[in-house]
SEROMI-663562 format. One record per residue (C-alpha): x, y, z; residue in three letters. Coordinates in steps of 0.001 Angstrom, whole numbers, padded with zeros to 6 digits, always signed. Last residue first. Layout:
! SEROMI-663562
XYZALA...
END
This chain:
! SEROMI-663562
+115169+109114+077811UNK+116326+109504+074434UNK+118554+112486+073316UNK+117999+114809+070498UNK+121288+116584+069534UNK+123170+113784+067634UNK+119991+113541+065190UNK+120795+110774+062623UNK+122902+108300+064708UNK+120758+108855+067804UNK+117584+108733+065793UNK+118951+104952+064405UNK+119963+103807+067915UNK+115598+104253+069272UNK+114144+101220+067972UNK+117203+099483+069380UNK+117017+100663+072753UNK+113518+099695+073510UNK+114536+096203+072836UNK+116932+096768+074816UNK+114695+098241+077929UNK+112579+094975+077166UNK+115405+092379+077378UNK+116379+094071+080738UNK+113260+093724+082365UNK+112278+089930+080852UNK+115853+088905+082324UNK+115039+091450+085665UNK+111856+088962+085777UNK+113478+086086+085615UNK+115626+086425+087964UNK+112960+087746+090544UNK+111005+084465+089862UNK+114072+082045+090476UNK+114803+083994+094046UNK+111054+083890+095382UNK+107303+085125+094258UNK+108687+087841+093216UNK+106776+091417+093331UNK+107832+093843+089856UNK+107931+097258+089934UNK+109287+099674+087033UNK+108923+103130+088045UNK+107007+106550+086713UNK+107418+109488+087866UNK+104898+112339+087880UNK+105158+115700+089218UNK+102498+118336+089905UNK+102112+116434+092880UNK+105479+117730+094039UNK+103182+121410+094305UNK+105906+124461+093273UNK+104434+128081+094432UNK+104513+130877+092036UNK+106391+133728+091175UNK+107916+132584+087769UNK+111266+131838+089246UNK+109580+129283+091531UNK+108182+127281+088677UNK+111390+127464+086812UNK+113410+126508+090158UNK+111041+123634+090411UNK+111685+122448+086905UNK+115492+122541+087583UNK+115011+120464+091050UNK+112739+117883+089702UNK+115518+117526+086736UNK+118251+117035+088664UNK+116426+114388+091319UNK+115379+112497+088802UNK+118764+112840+087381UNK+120036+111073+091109UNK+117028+108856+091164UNK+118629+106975+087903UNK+116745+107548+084777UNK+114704+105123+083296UNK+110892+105219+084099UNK+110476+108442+082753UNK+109415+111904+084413UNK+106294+113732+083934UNK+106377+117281+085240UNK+103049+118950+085515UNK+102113+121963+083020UNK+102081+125930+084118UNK+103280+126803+081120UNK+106567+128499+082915UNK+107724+125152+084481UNK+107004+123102+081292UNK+109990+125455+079591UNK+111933+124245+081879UNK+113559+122177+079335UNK+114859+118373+080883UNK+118357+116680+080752UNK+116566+114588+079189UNK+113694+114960+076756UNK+110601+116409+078324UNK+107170+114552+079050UNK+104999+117640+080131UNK+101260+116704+081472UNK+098672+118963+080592UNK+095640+119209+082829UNK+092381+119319+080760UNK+091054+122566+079640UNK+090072+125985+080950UNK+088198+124495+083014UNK+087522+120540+083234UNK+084437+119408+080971UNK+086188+119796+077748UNK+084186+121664+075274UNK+082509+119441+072442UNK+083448+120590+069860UNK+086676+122665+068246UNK+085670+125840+066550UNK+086562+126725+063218UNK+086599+129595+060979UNK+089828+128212+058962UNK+092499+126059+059766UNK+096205+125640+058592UNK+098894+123559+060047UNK+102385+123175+059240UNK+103926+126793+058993UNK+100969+127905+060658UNK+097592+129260+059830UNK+095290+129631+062423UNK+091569+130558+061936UNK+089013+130663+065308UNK+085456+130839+066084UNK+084421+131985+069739UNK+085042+132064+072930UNK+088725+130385+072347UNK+090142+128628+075071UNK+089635+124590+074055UNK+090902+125222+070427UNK+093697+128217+071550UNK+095068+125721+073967UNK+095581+122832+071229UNK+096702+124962+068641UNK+099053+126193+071114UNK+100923+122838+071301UNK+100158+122038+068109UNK+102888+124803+066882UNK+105047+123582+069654UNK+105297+120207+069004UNK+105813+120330+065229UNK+108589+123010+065867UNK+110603+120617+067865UNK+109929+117283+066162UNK+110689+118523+062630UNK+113997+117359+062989UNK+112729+113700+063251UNK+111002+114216+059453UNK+107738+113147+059442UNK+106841+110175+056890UNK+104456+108387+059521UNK+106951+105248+059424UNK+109805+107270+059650UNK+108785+109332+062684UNK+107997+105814+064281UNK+111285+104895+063476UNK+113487+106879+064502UNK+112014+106646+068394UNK+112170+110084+070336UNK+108986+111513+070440UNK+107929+115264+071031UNK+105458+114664+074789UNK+102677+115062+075388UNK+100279+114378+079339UNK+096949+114724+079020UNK+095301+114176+082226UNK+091200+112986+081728UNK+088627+112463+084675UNK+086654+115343+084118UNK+083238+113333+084124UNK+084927+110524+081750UNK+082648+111334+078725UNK+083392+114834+079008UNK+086963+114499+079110UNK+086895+111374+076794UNK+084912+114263+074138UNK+087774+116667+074906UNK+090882+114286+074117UNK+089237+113533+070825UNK+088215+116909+069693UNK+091375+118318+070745UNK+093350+115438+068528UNK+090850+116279+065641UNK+092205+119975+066079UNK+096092+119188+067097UNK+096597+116627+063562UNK+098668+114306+064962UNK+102342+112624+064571UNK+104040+115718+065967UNK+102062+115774+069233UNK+102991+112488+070792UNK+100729+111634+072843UNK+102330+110496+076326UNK+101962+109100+078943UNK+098246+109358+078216UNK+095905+110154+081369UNK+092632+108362+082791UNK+091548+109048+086650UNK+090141+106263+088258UNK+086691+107854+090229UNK+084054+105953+088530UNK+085635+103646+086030UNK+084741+101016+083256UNK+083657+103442+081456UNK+087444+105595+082112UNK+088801+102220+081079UNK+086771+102100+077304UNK+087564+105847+076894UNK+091324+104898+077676UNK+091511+102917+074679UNK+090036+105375+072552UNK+092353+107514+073532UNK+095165+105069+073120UNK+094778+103869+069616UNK+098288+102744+069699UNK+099392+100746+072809UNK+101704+098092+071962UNK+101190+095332+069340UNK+105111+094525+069902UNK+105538+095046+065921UNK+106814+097859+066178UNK+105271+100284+064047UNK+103665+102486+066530UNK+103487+103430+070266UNK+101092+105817+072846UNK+101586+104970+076178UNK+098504+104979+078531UNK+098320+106356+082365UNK+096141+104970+084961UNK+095070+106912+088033UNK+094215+106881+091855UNK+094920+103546+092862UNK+092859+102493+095828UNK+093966+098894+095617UNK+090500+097784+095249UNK+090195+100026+092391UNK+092988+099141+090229UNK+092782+095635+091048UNK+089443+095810+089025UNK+091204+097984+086458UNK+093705+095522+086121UNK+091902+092727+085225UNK+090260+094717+082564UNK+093236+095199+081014UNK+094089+092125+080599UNK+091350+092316+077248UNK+094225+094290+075999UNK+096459+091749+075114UNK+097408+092226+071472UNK+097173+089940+068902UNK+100427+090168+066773UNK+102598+087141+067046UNK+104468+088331+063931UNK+104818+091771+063363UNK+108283+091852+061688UNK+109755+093821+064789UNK+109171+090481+066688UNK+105804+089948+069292UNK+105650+089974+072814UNK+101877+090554+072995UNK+101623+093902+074750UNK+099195+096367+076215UNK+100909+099021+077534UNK+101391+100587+081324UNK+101674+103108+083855UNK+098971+102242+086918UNK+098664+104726+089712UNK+100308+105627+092930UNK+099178+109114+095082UNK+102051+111078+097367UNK
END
């Protein structure tokens, strides 16, 4: 078993924006405790539109950690593939590989908040599709030998080739975020398991079990550090602290909550983690 850092830069401010000046700079403080607690990654969220000043630009956020970094690995938990175009997205994601020294974990993921589809004008239903059409655009552009066209029934490229390559062979590891109860189809791709920080240990359990059976039913041999969960700790300094802290906890999951109601009322069959 290895522990690393799963977080967002946050300034606690309303849906309407207000309060908006994000604390990133923190993050530097935690890459020094990072390292002398022997951590052996840091994952990134990637979040829009509400107002929280969470994590957007999180590549480029996670180039400034990996430089600030010899042996921390960086990862993204997760990008959401249907809000980005898969070629520039390659181009990014490879450059922090090579810049990093093979150091990057991409983990994706389809998206489940309402809003943040509405806000980039993509359609919620689109999710599915969206994520597997960049999906392969994404292998094909760090695979291919040579220069590639694609035309798809959202993206279209011509005679291209993605640079730089990605240092690590034949790409970056892929991380797979699935909806609950969770698709094997991660099993068969060969991707790691990335599990949220909500579900009770009994559906981790569940779903670690279903995407092992995949992997197993494929003829090869499941590795638990191919999966990552990710839990909410918090050390009290005494009784009053802990209170607080599981007010802050549960005010935050609700929050949470309520950016995600409205894609529950329009799309009964996608479920949020």
């Amino acid at each position: 078993m290895r522990f690393g850092l799963f977080s967002s830069a946050e300034a606690g401010g309303d849906a309407a924006g207000r309060r908006k000046r994000a604390r990133i700079p923190q993050l530097h403080r935690i890459q020094h405790r990072s390292r002398s607690a022997r951590l052996s990654q840091h994952f990134l969220v990637e979040h829009h539109f509400t107002g929280w000043s969470q994590v957007s630009a999180t590549l480029q956020l996670l180039n400034w950690v990996a430089a600030r970094t010899t042996t921390l690995r960086v990862g993204t938990a997760v990008m959401v593939l249907p809000w980005h175009n898969p070629v520039l997205l390659a181009e990014q994601a490879a450059t922090l590989d090579v810049l990093s020294g093979g150091r990057l974990d991409l983990g994706v993921g389809k998206g489940y908040r309402y809003t943040e589809f509405k806000g980039f004008g993509i359609p919620i239903e689109e999710a599915d599709a969206r994520f597997e059409e960049a999906l392969a655009i994404l292998a094909t552009a760090w695979t291919s030998p040579e220069r590639f066209s694609y035309h798809g029934p959202f993206w279209k490229f011509d005679d291209i080739v993605v640079e730089p390559a990605p240092l690590q062979k034949p790409h970056p590891r892929f991380g797979w975020a699935p909806r609950a109860p969770v698709n094997p189809a991660g099993g068969h791709r060969g991707y790691n398991l990335m599990l949220d920080q909500y579900a009770s240990p009994e559906a981790l359990g569940q779903r670690i079990a279903l995407f092992r059976s995949e992997v197993e039913r494929r003829g090869r041999v499941f590795d638990p550090m191919n999966v990552v969960v990710a839990r909410d700790l918090y050390v009290a300094k005494n009784r009053l602290d802990k209170e607080e802290a599981l007010r802050r906890h549960r005010a935050a999951q609700q929050r949470t909550l309520t950016v995600s109601r409205t894609l529950i009322a329009r799309a009964d069959r996608i479920s949020v983690l």
